[in-house]
C-alpha distance (Angstrom), angle and dihedral (degrees) to the residues before:
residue distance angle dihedral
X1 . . .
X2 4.09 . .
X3 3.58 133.6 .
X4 3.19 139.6 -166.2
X5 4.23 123.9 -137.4
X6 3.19 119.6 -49.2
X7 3.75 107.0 -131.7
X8 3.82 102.6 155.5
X9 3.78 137.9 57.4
X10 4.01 89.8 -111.3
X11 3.37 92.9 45.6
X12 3.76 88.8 48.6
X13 4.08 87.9 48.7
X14 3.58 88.4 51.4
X15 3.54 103.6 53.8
X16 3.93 86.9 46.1
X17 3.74 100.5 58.7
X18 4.08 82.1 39.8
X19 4.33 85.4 58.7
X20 4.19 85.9 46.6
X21 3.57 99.5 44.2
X22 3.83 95.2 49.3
X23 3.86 84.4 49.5
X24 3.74 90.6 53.7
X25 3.91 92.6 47.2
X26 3.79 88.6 55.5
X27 4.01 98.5 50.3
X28 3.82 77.4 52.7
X29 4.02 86.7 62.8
X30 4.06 100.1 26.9
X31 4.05 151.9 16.5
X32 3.38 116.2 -81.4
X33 4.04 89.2 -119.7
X34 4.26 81.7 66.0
X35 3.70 94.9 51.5
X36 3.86 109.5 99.0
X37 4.29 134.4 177.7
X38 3.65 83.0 -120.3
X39 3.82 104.4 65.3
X40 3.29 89.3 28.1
X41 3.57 94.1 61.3
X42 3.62 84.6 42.8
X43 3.64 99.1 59.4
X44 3.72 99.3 40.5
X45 4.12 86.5 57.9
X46 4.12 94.8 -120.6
X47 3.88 122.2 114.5
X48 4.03 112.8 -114.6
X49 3.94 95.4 -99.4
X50 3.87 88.1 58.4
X51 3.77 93.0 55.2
X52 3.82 95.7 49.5
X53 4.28 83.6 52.7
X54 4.52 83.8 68.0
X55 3.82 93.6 23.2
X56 3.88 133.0 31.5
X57 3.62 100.2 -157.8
X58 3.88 137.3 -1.8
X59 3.38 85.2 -108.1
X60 3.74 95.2 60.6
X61 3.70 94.7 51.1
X62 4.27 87.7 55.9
X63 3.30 89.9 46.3
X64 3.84 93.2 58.1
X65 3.84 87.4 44.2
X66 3.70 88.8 50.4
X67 3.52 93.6 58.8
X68 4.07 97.1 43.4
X69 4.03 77.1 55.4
X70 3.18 102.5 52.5
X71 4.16 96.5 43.8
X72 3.99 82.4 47.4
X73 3.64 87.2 50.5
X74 4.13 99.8 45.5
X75 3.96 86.4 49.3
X76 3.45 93.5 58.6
X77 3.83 96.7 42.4
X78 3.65 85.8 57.2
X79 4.25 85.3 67.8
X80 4.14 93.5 45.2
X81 3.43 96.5 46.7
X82 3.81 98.9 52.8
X83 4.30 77.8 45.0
X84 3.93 99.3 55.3
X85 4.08 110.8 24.0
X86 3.82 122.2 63.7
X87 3.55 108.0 -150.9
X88 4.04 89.6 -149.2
X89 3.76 96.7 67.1
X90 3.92 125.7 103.1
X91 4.34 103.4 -92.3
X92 3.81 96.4 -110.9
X93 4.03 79.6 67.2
X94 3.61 101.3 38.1
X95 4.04 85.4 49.7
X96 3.79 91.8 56.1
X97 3.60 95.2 46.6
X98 4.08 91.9 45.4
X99 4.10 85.1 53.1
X100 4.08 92.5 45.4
X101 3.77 85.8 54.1
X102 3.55 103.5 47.0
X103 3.67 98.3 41.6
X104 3.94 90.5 48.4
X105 3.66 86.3 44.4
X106 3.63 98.9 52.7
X107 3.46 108.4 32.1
X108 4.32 79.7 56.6
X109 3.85 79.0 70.2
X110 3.76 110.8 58.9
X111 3.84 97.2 167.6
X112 4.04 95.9 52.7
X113 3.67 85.2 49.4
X114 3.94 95.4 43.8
X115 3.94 84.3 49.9
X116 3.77 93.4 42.2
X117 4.01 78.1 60.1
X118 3.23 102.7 51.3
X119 3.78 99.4 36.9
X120 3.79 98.4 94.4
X121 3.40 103.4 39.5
X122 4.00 103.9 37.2
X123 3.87 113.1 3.9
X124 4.38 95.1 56.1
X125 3.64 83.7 50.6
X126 4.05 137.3 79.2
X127 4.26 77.5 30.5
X128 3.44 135.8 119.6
X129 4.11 129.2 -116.6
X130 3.84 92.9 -112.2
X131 4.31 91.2 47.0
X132 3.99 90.3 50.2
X133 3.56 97.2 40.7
X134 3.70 86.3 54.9
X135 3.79 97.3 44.5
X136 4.20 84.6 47.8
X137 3.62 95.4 55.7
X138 3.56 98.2 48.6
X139 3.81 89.5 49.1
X140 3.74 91.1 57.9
X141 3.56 87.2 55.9
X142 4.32 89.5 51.9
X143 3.52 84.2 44.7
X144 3.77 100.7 46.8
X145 4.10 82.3 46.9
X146 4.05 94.2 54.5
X147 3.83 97.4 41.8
X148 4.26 83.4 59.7
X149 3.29 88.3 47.2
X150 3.83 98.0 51.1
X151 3.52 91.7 38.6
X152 3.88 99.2 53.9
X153 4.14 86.6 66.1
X154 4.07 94.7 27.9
X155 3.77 104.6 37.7
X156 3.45 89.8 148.3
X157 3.49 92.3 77.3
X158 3.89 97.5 64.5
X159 3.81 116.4 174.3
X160 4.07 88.9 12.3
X161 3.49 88.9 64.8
X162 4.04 82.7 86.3
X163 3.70 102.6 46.8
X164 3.61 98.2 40.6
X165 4.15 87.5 49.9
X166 3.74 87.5 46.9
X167 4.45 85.1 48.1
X168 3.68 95.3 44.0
X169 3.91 84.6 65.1
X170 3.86 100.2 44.3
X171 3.34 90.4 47.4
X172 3.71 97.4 48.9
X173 4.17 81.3 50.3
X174 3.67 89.9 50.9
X175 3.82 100.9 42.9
X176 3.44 98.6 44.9
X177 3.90 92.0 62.1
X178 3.65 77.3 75.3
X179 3.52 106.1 50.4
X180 3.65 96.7 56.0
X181 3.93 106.1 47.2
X182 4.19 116.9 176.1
X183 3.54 118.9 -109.4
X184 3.47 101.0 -93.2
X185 4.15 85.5 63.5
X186 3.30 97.6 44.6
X187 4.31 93.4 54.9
X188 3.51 76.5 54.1
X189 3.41 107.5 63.4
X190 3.83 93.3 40.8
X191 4.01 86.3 51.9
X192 3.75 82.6 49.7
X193 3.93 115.6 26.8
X194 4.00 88.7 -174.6
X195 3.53 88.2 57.9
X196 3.83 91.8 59.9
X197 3.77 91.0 81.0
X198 3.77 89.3 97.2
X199 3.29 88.7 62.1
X200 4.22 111.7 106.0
X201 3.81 121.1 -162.1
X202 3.85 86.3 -142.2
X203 3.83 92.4 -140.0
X204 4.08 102.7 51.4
X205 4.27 90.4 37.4
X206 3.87 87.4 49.1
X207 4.02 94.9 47.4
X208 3.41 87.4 46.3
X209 4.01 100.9 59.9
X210 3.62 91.8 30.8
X211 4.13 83.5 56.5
X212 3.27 93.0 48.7
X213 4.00 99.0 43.7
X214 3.63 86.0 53.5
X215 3.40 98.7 54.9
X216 3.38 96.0 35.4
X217 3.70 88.0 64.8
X218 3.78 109.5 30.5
X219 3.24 119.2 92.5
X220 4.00 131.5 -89.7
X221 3.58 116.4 -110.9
């Protein structure tokens, strides 16, 4: 891919979304601890200074990507919740069935959850005031979408409605470190099968703590 100079606003636009969507296409290949400015630049055919003009750091471009994700991903959860809870059963069931979905749901989506992980401790770093501000404010507005989502089946839960939304995607950050270990870890636990206990299926860890958060929190009958 070349380009020429970018001398309009479109043609600015253009080369932008060209930056993200190579980004995207290499989360589809890698972790997004392997993803660097250089090959990135590389494979999008501009030279390193002419990346940084659209995007200040590699860690500003995922965090733009992390946030189309994660609208993407809310959209779509809309759909499968309406699918898998019904809103007239007692709230121990409708709990179960919101955890089912959302773990099933998320752990279909390896790279939200692998940025979710990394979002903390990498992606709000090596950014500026003005880039995480931005990136903030439109994550209120994701999280301000999920909590009305979880509510409308879980209304029980009031106020928590927020902090377990905000939880369900830490933890699906934190446990999915887990789920995908590097080669070296995974020779391991075949040279070692007792050692393969720190291995998470993503999906059955994840329902599991979101069960029990729910629960936890909801209250008794």
């Amino acid at each position: 891919m070349t380009f020429q100079r970018a001398r309009t606003e479109e043609q600015r636009e253009i080369r932008r979304r060209a930056i993200l969507d190579m980004a995207s296409a290499m989360l589809d290949e890698m972790p997004v601890a392997a993803v660097t400015l250089n090959e990135l630049s590389r494979r999008v055919g501009l030279a390193k200074p002419n990346v940084l003009r659209y995007f200040e750091s590699r860690e500003a471009v995922l965090l733009e990507l992390l946030d189309h994700f994660l609208k993407e991903w809310l959209t779509e959860l809309a759909g499968e919740l309406a699918d898998g809870v019904d809103e007239k059963q007692p709230m121990p069931e409708r709990a179960t069935a919101v955890a089912g979905v959302l773990s099933r749901s998320l752990a279909a989506r390896v790279t939200l959850c692998d940025l979710f992980g990394a979002q903390g401790s990498v992606l709000e770093h090596n950014v500026s005031v003005e880039v995480v501000s931005r990136y903030k404010r439109a994550s209120l507005e994701r999280l301000t979408t999920m909590t009305a989502l979880i509510g409308k089946y879980l209304p029980e839960l009031g106020d928590d409605a927020t902090l377990f939304s905000l939880q369900t995607m830490v933890l699906a950050g934190a446990l999915s470190a887990y789920s995908a270990p590097p080669p070296s870890l995974l020779a391991a636990y075949q040279a070692e099968p007792e050692l393969a206990r720190f291995h998470l299926e993503l999906k059955d860890s994840l329902r599991l703590a979101l069960t029990a958060a729910l629960l936890g929190v909801l209250p008794r009958p």
